[in-house]
C-alpha positions in Angstrom: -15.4 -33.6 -47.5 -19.2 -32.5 -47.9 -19.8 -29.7 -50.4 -20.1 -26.4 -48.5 -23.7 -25.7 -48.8 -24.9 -30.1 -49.7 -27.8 -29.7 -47.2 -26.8 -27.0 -44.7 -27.2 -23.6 -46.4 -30.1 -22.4 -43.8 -27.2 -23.6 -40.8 -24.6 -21.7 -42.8 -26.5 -18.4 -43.2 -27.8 -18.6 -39.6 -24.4 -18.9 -38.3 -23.2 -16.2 -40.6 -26.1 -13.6 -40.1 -26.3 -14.1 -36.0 -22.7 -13.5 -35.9 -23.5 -10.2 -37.3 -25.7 -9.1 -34.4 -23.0 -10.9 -31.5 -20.9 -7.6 -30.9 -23.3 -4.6 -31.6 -24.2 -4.0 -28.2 -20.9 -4.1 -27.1 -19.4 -0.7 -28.8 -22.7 1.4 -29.9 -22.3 3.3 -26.3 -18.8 4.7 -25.6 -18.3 6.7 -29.3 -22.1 8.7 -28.0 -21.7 9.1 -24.6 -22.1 13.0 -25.0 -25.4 12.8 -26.5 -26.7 10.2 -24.4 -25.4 12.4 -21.3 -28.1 15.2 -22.4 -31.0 12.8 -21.6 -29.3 10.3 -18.8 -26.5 11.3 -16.8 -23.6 8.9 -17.1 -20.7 9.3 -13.8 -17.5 7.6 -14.7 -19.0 4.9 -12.2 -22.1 4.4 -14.1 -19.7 4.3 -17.5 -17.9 1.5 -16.0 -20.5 -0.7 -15.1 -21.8 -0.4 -18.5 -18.3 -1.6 -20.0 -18.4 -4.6 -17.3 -21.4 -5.6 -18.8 -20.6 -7.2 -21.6 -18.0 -9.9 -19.9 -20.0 -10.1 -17.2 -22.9 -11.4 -18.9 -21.1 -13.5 -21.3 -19.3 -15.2 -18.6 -23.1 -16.3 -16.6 -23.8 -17.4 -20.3 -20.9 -19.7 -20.4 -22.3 -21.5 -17.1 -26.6 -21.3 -18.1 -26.0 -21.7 -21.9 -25.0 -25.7 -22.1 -27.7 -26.9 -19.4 -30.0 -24.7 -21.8 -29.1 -26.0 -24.8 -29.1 -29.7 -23.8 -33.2 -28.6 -22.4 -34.7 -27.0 -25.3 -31.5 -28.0 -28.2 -29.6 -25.9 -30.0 -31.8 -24.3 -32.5 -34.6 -23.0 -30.1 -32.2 -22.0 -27.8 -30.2 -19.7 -30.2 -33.5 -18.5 -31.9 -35.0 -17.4 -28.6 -31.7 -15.4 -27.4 -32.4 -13.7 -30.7 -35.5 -12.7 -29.6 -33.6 -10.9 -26.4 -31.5 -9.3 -28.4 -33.7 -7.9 -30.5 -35.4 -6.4 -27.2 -32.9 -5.6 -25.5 -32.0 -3.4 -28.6 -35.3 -1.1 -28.4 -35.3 -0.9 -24.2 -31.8 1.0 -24.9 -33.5 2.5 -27.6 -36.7 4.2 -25.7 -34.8 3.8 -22.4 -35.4 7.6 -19.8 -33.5 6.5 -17.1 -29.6 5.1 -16.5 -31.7 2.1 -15.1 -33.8 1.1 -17.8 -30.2 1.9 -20.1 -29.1 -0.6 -17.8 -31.8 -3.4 -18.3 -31.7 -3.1 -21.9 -27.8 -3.4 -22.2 -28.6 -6.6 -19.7 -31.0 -8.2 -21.7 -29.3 -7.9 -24.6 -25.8 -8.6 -23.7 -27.0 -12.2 -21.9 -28.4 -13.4 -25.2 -25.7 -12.2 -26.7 -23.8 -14.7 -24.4 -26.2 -17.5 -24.5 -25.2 -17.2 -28.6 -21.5 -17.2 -28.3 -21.2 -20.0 -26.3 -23.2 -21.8 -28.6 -22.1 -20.9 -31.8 -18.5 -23.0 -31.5 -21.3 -26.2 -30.8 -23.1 -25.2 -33.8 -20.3 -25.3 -36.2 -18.9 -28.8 -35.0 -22.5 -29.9 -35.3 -23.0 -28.6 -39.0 -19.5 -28.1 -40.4 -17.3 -30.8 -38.3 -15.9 -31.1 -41.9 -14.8 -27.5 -42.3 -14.0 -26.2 -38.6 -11.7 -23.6 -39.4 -13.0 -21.7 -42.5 -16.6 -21.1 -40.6 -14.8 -20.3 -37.7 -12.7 -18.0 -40.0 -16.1 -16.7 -41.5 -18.2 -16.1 -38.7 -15.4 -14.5 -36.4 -14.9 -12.1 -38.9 -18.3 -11.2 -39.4 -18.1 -10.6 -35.6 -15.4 -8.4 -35.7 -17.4 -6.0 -38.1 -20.0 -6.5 -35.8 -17.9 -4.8 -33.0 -16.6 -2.0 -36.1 -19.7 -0.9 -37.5 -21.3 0.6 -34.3 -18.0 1.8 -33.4 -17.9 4.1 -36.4 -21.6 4.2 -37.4 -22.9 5.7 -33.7 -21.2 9.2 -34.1 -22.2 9.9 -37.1 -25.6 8.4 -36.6 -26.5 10.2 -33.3 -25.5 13.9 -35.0 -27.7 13.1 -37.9 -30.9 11.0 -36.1 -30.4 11.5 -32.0 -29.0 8.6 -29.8 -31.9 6.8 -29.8 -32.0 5.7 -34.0 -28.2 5.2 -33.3 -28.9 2.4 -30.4 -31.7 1.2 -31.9 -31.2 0.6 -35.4 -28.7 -2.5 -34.6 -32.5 -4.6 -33.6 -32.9 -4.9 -37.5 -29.8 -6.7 -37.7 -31.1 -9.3 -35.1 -34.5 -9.5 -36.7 -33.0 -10.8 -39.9 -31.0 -13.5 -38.1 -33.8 -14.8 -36.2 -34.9 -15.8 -40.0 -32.6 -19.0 -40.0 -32.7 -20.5 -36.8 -36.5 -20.0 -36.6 -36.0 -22.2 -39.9 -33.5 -24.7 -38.6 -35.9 -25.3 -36.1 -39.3 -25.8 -37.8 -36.9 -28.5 -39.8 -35.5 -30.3 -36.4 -39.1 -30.4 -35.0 -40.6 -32.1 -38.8 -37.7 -34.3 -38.1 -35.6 -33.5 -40.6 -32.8 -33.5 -39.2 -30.7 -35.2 -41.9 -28.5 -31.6 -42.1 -27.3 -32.2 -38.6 -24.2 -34.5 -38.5 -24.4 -37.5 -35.7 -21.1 -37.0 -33.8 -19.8 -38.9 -30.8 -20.7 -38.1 -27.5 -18.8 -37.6 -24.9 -19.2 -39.1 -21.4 -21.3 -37.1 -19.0 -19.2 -37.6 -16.3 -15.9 -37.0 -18.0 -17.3 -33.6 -19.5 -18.3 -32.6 -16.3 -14.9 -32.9 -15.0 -13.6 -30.1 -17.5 -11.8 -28.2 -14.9 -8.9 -30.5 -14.6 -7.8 -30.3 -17.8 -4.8 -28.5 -18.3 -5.4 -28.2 -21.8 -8.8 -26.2 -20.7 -7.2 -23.9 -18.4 -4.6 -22.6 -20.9 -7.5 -21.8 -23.7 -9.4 -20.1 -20.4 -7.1 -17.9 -19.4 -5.8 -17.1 -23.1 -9.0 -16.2 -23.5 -9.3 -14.4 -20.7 -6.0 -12.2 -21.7 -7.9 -11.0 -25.0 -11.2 -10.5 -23.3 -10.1 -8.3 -20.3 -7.9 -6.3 -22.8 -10.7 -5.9 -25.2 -13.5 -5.3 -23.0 -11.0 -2.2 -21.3 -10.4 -0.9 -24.9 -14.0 -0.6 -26.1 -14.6 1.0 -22.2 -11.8 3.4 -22.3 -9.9 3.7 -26.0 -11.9 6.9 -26.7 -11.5 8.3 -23.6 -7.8 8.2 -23.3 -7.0 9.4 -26.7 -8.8 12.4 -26.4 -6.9 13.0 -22.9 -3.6 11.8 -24.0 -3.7 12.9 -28.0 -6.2 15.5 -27.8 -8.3 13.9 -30.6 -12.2 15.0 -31.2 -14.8 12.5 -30.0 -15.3 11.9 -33.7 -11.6 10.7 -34.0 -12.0 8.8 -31.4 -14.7 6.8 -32.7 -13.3 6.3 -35.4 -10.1 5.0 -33.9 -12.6 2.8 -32.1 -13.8 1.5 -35.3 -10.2 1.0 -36.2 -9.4 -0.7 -33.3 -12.5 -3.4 -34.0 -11.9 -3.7 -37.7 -7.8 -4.5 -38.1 -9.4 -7.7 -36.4 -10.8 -8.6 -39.4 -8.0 -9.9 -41.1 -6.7 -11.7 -37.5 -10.0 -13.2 -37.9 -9.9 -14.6 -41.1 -6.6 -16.5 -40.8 -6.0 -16.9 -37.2 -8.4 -20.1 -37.6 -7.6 -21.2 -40.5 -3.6 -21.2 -39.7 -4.6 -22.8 -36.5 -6.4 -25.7 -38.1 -4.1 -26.4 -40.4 -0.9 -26.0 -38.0 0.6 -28.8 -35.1 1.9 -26.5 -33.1 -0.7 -23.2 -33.1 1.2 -21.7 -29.7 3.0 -19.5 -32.0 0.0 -17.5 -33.0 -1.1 -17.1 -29.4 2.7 -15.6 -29.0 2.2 -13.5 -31.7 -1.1 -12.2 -30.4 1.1 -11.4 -26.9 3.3 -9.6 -28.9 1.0 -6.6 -30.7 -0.7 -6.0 -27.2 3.1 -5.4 -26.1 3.8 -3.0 -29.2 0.5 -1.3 -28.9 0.9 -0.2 -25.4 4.4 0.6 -25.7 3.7 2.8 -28.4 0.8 4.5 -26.7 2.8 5.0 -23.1 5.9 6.5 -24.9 4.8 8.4 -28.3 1.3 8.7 -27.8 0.8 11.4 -30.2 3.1 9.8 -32.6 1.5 7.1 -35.2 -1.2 7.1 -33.1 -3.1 5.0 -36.0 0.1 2.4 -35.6 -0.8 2.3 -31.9 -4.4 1.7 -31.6 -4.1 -1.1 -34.7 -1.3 -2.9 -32.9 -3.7 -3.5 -29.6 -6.4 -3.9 -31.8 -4.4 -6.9 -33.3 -3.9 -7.9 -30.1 -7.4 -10.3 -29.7 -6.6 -12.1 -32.6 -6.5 -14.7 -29.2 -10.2 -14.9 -29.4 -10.9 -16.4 -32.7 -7.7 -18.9 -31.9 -9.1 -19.9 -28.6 -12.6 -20.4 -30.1 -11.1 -22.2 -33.6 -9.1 -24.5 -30.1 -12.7 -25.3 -28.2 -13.3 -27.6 -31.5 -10.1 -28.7 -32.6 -9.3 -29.7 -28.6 -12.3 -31.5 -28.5 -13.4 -35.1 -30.0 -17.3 -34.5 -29.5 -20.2 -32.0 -29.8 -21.2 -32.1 -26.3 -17.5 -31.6 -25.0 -17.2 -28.5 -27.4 -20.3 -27.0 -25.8 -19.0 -27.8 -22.4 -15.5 -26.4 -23.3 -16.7 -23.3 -25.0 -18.7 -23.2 -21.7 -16.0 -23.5 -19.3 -13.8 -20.7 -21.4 -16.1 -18.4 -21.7 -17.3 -18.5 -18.3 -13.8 -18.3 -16.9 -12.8 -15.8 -19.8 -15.3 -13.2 -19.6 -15.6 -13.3 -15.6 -11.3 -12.1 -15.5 -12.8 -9.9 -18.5 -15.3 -8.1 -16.7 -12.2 -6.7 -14.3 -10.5 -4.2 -17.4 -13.3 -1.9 -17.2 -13.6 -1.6 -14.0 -9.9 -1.8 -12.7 -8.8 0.6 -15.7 -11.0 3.4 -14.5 -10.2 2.8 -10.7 -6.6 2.7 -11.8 -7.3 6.1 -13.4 -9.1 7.4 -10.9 -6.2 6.4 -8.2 -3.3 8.3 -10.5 -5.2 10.7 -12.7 -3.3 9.5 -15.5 -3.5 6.2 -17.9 0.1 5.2 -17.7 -0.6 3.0 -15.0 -3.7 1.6 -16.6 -1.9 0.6 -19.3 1.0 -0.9 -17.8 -2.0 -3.0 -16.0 -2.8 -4.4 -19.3 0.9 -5.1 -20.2 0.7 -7.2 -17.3 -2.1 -9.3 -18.2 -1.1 -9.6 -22.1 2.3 -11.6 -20.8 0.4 -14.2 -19.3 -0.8 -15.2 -22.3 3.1 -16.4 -23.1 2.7 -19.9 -21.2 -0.4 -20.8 -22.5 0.9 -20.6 -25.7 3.4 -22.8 -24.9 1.0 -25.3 -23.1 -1.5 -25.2 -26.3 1.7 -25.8 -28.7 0.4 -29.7 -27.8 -2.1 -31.5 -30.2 -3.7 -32.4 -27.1 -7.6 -33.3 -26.1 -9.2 -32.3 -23.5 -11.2 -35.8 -23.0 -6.8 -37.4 -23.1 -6.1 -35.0 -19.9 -9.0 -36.6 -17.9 -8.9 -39.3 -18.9 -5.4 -39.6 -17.3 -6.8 -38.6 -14.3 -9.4 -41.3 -14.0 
C-alpha cells in the first residue's frame, strides 16, 4: 500500500477542501427564512421549490457529469464547477428578487452536483489503495459542510443581515478551487505520474448499467437517505417549532444537530463497509434510526426532542455507505463514474419528491403526522436493498451475465 501522501498530497487536499464547499448551499436557507422574508417574499410554494433544488440538480448532474468529465477530464471539470459554486454563492448573496434567489441557488447547486458525482471517480483514481478511509474523510467533511450553515446562518444573519450569512460560504469554495486548478496545471505538463492507471471498463458494458441488480439496490438506497434528508433540511425547523414550540434559533440549531450526529456515521460507515463481506447490515441499521426517529417525533414530540432529531439525523448514514459501494462494487475508474452517475441520477431525482410531497402532505392535513409516516414509508424500503447488497457482488459480473 502507497504511503498516504507519496505523490498525491495536492489530490488529497483537493478532495478534502471541495468536500467542504459540497453541502453549504443546501442548509444556509431554511434556519433564515424570516430575515430573508423582509427583502423577498417566500410562500410555502416558493419554500419548497427551493428544498427540491438541491436533488433535483444533483440528480441532472448524475446524467451530464460522466459525458463531461470524459470531454474536458476530471480535473478541469471539478475546477470549473468550483468556479459555479463560487458564483452561485454571491447571486444568492446580492440576489432582490425570489427569481434571482432562485438562479443563484441553481447555479450553485448544479456544480455542486457535477462535484459529487465526481468525487467517488476521483478517489478510485488517486486512492484505489485506500477507498474507504478517504471516503471516510471526505464524507465527513461533507457532513460539517451541511452543519456549519445550519447553525452558523442564524446567528450570522442577526449579527451581519442575510446577505453575509449566504454569502460568506463563496470563501470556502475559493480556497478549494486552489487544488484542482493545481492538479490540473500538473495533468496538462504531463505529469501525471500521481494519477494511478486502472482498468477500463468496456464502453458498451458500462453503458448497460441499468440492468444491474446490484446498481438498482445502491440507487434506490440511496434514494431512501436522499428523499429523507432533503425533506429534513426543507421542513425539520418548521415542524418543531409547530409541534415543540421551539424558537427559530432552536430550531437551527436542531438543524445543525440533525447534520452533524452524521459525522460520526460518516467516519465509520465506510470504513466498516470496506473492511466487511456482508455490509447489508449497516444499510439495516441505517433503516432502523429513521424508524426510531420518527416514532419518537409522532408520539412524544416534546419529549427528548434532542433523542429524536439525532436518531433521523443518523438515519443517512446510507449515503456515505452507498457512495463507499459505487467503488467497492466496481472493478474500474470509468464504471465508478458511470455508477456514481446512475445512483445519483436515480437517487436525487426520488429525492427531489420529500420537499415537495412533505409540504403538499401538510398542506392536505394541516398537521405533520402524515408527513412523517410518508417518510416511514420510504425508510423500509431500504430493508431489501440491504439484503441484495449483503453480496460481494460487481456490477460489471451482473452484465456480464446478461450478455
Amino acid at each position: 500500500m502507497r504511503r498516504l501522501w507519496a505523490g498525491r498530497a495536492v489530490a488529497l487536499l483537493g478532495i478534502l477542501v471541495l468536500a467542504l464547499s459540497l453541502r453549504s448551499a443546501v442548509s444556509a436557507i431554511s434556519p433564515i427564512v424570516a430575515e430573508i422574508s423582509v427583502d423577498i417574499p417566500l410562500s410555502s410554494v416558493g419554500l419548497g421549490f427551493l428544498g427540491a433544488l438541491p436533488p433535483v440538480f444533483f440528480a441532472i448532474a448524475g446524467i451530464i457529469a460522466p459525458p463531461i468529465a470524459k470531454r474536458l477530464g476530471l480535473e478541469l471539470t471539478i475546477g470549473l464547477a468550483v468556479v459555479a459554486i463560487v458564483a452561485g454563492h454571491l447571486i444568492r448573496a446580492f440576489s432582490d428578487s425570489y427569481q434571482v434567489l432562485a438562479i443563484g441557488s441553481s447555479l450553485a447547486l448544479a456544480a455542486m452536483g457535477i462535484a459529487n458525482v465526481l468525487l467517488p471517480p476521483a478517489v478510485k483514481r488517486y486512492f484505489p489503495d485506500r477507498i474507504g478511509g478517504i471516503t471516510a474523510a471526505y464524507v465527513t467533511i461533507m457532513s460539517v459542510s451541511t452543519a456549519l450553515p445550519a447553525f452558523g446562518a442564524a446567528p450570522l444573519a442577526e449579527a451581519y443581515g442575510w446577505r453575509t450569512s449566504l454569502g460568506v460560504w463563496s470563501l470556502t469554495a475559493a480556497v478549494a478551487a486552489v487544488p484542482w486548478v493545481l492538479l490540473f496545471a500538473k495533468h496538462r505538463r504531463g505529469r501525471s505520474d500521481q494519477a494511478p492507471e486502472l482498468v477500463e471498463a468496456p464502453p458498451a458494458l458500462v453503458g448497460r448499467i441499468w440492468h444491474s441488480r446490484t446498481a438498482w439496490a445502491i440507487a434506490i438506497t440511496f434514494s431512501v437517505t436522499s428523499l429523507n434528508a432533503y425533506a429534513m433540511f426543507a421542513w425539520l425547523p418548521e415542524i418543531l417549532v409547530q409541534t415543540v414550540g421551539v424558537s427559530n434559533i432552536q430550531a437551527g440549531a436542531l438543524l445543525g444537530l440533525y447534520s452533524f450526529i452524521a459525522v460520526p456515521g460518516s467516519i465509520l460507515a465506510p470504513i466498516l463497509v470496506s473492511r466487511l463481506r456482508h455490509p447489508g447490515w449497516v444499510i439495516q441499521a441505517g433503516v432502523l434510526f429513521f424508524l426510531v426517529g420518527y416514532a419518537g417525533l409522532l408520539l412524544e414530540p416534546g419529549t427528548a426532542t434532542v433523542v429524536w432529531v439525532a436518531l433521523i439525523g443518523m438515519g443517512p448514514v446510507l449515503f456515505p455507505v452507498c457512495l463507499t459501494l459505487v467503488n467497492l462494487r466496481t472493478r474500474s475508474q470509468q464504471a465508478s463514474a458511470a455508477l456514481s452517475g446512475f445512483v445519483q441520477a436515480i437517487g436525487y431525482t426520488l429525492g427531489a419528491l420529500g420537499p415537495l410531497l412533505v409540504g403538499v402532505l401538510h398542506d392536505a392535513t394541516d398537521g405533520w403526522s402524515v408527513p412523517m409516516l410518508f417518510l416511514v414509508a420510504v425508510a423500509l424500503v431500504g430493508i431489501p436493498c440491504g439484503i441484495i447488497l449483503r453480496r460481494p457482488r460487481f456490477i460489471e459480473q451482473d452484465l456480464e451475465e446478461r450478455t
